[in-house]
N, C-alpha and C positions, 0 to 999 in steps of 0.2 A: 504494500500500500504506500501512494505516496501522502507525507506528511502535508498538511497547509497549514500549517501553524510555522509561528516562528520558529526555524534553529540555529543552532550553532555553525551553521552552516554558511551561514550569512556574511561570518567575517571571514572564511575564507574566501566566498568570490567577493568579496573588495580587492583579493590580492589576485583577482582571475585565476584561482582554481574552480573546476567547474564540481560543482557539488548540488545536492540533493538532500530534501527532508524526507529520510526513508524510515517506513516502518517496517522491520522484518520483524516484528512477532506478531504474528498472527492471531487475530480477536475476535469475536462475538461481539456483536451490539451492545450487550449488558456491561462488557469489560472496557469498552472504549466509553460508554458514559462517567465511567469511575475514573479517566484519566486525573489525574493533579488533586485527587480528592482523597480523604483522611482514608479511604478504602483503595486505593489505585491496585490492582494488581493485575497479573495475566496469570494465564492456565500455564502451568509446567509445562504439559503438551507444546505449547507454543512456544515457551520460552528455548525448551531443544530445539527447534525447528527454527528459530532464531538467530540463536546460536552457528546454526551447523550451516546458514545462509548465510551470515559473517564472515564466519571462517571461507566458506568459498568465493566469497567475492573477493574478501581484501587477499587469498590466493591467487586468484586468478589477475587481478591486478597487478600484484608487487611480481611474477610471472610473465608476464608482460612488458614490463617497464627493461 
């Protein structure tokens, strides 16, 4: 999912690196209403699935370069 909310993303393209507010963990309706709230959390399910899309992007990336 892509993020539309602010990130930290923002000060890297002021230095034109191209970047993205990416969500790689995977949610339910129920779990994205609880963003930033005294409840935030995700489903472990998603938080590996997260994880394991991390790990292969910033591979595939620094693999690349």
């Amino acid at each position: 999912m892509m993020g539309t909310g602010a990130t930290d993303s923002a000060s890297l393209r002021l230095h034109k690196v191209q970047a993205y507010g990416l969500e790689p963990f995977p949610m339910v309706e129920d779990d994205s209403s609880r963003v930033h709230g005294d409840n935030e959390r995700i489903p472990v399910d998603g938080f590996h699935k997260g994880v394991a899309f991390l790990y292969h992007v910033v591979s595939d990336f620094a693999s690349s370069k």
